[in-house]
N, CA, C and O atoms as a Tinker XYZ file with bonds, in Angstrom:
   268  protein
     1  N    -44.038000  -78.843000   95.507000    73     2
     2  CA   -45.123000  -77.958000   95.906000    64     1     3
     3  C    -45.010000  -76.651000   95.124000    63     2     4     5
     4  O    -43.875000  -76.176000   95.139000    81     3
     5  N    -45.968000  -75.936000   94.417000    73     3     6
     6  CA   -46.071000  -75.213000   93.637000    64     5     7
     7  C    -46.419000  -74.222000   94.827000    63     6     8     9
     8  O    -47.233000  -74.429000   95.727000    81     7
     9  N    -45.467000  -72.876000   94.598000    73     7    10
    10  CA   -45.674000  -71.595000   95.509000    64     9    11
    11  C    -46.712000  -70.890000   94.542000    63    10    12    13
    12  O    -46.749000  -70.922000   93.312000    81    11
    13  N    -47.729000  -70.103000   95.636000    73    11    14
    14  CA   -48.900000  -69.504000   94.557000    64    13    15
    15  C    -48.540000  -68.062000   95.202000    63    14    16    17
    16  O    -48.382000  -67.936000   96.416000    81    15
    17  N    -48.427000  -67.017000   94.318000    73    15    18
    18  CA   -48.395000  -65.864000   95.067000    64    17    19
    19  C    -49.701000  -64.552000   94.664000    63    18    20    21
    20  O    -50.495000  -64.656000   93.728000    81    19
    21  N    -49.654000  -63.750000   95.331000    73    19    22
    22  CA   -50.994000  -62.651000   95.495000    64    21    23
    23  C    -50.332000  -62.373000   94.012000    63    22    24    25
    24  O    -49.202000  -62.621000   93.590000    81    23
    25  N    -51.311000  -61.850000   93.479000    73    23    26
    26  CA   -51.356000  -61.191000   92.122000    64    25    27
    27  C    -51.717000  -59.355000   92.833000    63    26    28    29
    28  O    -52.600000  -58.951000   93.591000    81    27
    29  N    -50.801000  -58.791000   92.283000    73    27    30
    30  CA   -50.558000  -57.166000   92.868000    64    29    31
    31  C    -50.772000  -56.191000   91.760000    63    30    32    33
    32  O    -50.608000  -54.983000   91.932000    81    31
    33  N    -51.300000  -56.943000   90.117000    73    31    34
    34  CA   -51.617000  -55.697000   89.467000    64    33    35
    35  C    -52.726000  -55.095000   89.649000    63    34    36    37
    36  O    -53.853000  -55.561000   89.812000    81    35
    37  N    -52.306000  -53.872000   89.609000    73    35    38
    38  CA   -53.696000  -52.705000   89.633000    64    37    39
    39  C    -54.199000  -52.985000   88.196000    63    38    40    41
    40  O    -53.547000  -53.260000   87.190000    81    39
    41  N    -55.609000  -52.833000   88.378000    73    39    42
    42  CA   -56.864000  -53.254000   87.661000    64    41    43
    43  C    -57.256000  -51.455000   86.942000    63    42    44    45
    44  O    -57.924000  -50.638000   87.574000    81    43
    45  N    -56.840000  -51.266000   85.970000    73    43    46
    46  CA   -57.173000  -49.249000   85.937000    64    45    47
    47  C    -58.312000  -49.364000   85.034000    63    46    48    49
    48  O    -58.843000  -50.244000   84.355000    81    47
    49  N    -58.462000  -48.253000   85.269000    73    47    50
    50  CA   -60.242000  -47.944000   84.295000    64    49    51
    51  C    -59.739000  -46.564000   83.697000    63    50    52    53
    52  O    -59.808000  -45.581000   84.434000    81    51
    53  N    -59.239000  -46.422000   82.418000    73    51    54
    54  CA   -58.775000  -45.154000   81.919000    64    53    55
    55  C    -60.249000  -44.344000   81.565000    63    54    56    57
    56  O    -60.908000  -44.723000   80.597000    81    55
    57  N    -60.602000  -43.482000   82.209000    73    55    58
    58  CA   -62.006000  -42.763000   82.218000    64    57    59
    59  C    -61.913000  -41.828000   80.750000    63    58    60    61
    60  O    -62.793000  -41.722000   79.894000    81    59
    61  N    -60.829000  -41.327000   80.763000    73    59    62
    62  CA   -60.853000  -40.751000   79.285000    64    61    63
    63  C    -61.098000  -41.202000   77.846000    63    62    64    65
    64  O    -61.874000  -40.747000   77.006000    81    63
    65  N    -60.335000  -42.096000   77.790000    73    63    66
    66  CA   -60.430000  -42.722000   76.298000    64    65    67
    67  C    -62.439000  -43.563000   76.215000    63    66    68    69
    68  O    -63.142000  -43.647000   75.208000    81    67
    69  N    -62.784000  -44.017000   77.636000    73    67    70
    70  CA   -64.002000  -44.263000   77.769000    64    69    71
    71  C    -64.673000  -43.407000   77.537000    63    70    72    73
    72  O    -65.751000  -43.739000   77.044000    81    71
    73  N    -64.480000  -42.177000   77.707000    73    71    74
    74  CA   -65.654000  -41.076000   77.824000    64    73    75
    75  C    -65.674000  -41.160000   75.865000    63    74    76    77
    76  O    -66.657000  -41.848000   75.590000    81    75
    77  N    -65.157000  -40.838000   74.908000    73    75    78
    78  CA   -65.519000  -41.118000   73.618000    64    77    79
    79  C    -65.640000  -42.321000   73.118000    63    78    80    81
    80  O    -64.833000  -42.741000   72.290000    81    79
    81  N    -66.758000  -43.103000   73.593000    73    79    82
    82  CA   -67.241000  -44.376000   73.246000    64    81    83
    83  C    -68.601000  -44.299000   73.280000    63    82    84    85
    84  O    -69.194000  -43.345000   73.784000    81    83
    85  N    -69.041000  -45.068000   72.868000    73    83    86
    86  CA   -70.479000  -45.321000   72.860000    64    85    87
    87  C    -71.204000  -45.464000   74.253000    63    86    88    89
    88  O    -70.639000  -45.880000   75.265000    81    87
    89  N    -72.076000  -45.204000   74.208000    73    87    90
    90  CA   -72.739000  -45.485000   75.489000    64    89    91
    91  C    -72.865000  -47.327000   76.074000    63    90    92    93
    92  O    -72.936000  -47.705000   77.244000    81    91
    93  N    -72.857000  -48.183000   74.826000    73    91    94
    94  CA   -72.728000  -49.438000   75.364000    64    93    95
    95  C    -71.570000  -50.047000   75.385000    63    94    96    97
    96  O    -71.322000  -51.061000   76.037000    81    95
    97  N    -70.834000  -49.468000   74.692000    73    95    98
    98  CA   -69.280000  -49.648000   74.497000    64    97    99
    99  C    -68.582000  -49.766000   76.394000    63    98   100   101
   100  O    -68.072000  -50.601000   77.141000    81    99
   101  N    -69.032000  -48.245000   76.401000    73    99   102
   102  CA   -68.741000  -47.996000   77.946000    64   101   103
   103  C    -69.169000  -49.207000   78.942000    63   102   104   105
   104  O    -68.418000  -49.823000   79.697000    81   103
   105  N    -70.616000  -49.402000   78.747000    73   103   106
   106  CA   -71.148000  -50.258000   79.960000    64   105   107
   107  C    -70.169000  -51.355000   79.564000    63   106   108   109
   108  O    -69.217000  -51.370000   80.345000    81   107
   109  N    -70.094000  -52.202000   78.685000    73   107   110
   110  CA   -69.483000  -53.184000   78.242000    64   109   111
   111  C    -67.699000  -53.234000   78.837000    63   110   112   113
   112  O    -67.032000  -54.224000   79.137000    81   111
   113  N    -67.432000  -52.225000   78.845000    73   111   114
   114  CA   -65.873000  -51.474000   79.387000    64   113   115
   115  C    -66.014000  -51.531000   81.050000    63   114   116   117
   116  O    -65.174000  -52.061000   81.777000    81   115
   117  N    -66.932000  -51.044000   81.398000    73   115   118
   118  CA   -67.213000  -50.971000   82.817000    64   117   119
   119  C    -67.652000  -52.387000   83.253000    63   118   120   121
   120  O    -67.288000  -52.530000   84.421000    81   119
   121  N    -68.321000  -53.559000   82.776000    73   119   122
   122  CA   -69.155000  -55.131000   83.462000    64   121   123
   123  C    -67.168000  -55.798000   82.923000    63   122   124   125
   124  O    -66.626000  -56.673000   83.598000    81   123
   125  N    -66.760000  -55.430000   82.213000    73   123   126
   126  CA   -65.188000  -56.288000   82.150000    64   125   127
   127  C    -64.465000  -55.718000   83.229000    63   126   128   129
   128  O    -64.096000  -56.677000   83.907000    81   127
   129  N    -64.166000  -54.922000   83.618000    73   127   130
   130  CA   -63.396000  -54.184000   84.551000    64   129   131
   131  C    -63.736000  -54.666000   86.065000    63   130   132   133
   132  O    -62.927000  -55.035000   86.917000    81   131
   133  N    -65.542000  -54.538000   86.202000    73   131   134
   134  CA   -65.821000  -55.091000   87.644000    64   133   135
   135  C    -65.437000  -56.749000   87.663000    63   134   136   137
   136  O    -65.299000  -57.444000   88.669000    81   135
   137  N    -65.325000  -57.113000   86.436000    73   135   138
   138  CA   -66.126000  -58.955000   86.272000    64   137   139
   139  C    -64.262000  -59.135000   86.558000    63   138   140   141
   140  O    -64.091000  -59.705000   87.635000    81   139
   141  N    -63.452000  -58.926000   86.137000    73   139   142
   142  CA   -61.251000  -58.580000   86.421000    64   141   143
   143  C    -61.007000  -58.487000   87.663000    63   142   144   145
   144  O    -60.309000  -59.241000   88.341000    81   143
   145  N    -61.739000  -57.298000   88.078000    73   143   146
   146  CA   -62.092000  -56.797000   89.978000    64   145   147
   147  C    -61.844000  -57.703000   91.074000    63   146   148   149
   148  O    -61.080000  -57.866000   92.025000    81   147
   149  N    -63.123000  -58.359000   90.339000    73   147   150
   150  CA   -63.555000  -59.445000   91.551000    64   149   151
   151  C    -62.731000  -60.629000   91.468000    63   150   152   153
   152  O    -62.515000  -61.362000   92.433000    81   151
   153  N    -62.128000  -60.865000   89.932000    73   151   154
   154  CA   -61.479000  -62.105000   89.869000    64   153   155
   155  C    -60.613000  -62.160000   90.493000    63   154   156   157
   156  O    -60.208000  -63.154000   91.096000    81   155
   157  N    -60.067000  -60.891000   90.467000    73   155   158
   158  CA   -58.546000  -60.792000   91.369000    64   157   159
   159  C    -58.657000  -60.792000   93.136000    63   158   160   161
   160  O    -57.870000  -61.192000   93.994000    81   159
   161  N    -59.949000  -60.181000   93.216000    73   159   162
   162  CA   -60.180000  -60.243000   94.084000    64   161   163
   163  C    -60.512000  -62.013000   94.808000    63   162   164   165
   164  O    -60.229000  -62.416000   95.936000    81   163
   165  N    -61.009000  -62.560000   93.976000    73   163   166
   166  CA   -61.369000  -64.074000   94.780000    64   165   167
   167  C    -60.053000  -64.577000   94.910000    63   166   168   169
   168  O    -59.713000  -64.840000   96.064000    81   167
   169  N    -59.242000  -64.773000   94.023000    73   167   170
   170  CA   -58.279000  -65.401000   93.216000    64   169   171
   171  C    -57.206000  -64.788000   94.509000    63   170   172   173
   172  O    -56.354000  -65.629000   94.796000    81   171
   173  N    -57.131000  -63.864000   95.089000    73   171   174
   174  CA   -56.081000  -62.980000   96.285000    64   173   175
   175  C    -56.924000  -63.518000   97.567000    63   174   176   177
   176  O    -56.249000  -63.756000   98.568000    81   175
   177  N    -58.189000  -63.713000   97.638000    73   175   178
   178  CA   -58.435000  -64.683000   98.768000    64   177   179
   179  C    -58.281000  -65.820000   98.707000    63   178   180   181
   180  O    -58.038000  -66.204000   99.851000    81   179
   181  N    -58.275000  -66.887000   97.813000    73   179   182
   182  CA   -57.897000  -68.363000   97.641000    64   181   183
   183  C    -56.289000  -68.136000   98.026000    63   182   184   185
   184  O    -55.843000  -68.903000   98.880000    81   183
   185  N    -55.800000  -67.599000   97.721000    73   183   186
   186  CA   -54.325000  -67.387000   98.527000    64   185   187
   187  C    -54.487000  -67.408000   99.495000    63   186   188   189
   188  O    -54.519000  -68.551000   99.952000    81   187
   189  N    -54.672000  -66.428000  100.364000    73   187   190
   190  CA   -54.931000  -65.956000  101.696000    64   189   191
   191  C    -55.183000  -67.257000  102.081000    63   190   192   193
   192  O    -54.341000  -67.893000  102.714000    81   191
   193  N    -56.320000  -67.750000  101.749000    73   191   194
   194  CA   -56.762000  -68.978000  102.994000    64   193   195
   195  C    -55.573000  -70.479000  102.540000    63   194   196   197
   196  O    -55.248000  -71.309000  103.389000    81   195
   197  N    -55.245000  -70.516000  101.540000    73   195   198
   198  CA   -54.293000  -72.087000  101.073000    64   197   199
   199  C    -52.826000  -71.319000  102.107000    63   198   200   201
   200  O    -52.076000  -72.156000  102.610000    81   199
   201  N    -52.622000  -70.405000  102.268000    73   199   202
   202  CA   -51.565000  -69.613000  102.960000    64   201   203
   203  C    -51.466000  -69.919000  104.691000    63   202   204   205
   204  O    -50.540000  -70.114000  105.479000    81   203
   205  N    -53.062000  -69.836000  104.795000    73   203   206
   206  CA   -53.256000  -69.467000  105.875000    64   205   207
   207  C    -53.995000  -71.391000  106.700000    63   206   208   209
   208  O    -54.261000  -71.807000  107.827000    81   207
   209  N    -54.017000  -71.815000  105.625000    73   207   210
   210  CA   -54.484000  -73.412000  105.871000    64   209   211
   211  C    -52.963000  -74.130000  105.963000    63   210   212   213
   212  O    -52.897000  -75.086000  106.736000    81   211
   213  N    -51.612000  -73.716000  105.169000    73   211   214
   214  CA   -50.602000  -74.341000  105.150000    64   213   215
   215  C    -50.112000  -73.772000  106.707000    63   214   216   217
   216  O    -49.941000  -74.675000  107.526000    81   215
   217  N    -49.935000  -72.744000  107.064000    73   215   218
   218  CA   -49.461000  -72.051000  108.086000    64   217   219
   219  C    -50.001000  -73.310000  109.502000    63   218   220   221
   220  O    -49.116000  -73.975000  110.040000    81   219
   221  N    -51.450000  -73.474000  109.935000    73   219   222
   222  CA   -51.854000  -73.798000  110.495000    64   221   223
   223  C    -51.286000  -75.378000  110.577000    63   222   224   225
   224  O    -50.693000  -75.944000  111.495000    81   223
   225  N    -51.823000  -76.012000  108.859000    73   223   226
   226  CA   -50.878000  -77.675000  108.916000    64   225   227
   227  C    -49.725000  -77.388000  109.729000    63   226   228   229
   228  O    -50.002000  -77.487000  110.925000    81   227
   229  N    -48.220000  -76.985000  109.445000    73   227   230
   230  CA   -47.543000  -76.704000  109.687000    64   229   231
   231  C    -47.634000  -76.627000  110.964000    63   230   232   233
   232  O    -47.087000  -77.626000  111.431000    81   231
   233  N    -48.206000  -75.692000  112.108000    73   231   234
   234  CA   -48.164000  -75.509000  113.566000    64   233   235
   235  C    -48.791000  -77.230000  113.961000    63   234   236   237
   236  O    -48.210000  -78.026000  114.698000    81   235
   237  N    -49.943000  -77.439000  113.324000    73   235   238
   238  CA   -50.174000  -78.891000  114.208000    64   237   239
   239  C    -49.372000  -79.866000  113.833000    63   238   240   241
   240  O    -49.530000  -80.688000  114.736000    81   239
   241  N    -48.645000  -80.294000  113.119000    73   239   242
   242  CA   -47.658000  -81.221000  112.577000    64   241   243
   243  C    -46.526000  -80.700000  113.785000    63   242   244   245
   244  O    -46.224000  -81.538000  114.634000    81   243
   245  N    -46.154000  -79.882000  113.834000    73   243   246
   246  CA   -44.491000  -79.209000  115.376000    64   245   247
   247  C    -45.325000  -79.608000  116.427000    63   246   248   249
   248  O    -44.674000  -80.385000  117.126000    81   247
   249  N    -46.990000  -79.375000  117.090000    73   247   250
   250  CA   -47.267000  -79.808000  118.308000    64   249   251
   251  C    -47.775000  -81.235000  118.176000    63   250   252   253
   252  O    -48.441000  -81.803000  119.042000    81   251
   253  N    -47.375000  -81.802000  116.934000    73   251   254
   254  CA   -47.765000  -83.484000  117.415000    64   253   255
   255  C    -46.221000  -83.439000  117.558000    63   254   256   257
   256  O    -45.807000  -83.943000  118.602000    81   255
   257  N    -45.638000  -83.124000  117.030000    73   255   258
   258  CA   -43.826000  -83.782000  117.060000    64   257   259
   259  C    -43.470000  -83.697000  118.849000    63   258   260   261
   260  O    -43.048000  -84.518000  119.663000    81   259
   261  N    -43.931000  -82.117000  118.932000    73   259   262
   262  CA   -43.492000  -81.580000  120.397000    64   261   263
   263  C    -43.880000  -83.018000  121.214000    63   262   264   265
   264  O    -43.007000  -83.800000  121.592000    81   263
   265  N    -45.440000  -83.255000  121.438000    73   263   266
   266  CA   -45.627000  -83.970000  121.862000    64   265   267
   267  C    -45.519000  -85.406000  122.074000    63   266   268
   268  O    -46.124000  -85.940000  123.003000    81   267
């Protein structure tokens, strides 16, 4: 069984080096940054729930045994 764990890097948006860029440069800097965001973000809930789906297997597998 392959352990999957939360991914904990911070995602940074260095505002400075952005500010001397182009104006589409930027947007382009800013739609990668949100589009990273969210990945991490789904990608830290698919954990959560395979975490939280094993947890549960686990409890009903001990109350069939119990029983």
């Amino acid at each position: 069984m392959k352990i999957v764990k939360k991914d904990t890097k911070k995602i940074e948006f260095d505002k400075e080096k952005v500010q001397n860029l182009s104006l589409d440069a930027q947007k382009n800097r800013l739609e990668e940054y949100y589009k990273r965001k969210d990945l991490l973000l789904l990608s830290n809930n698919y954990v959560d729930n395979l975490s939280k789906n094993a947890k549960r297997m686990i409890e009903q597998k001990n109350k069939i045994k119990s029983d």
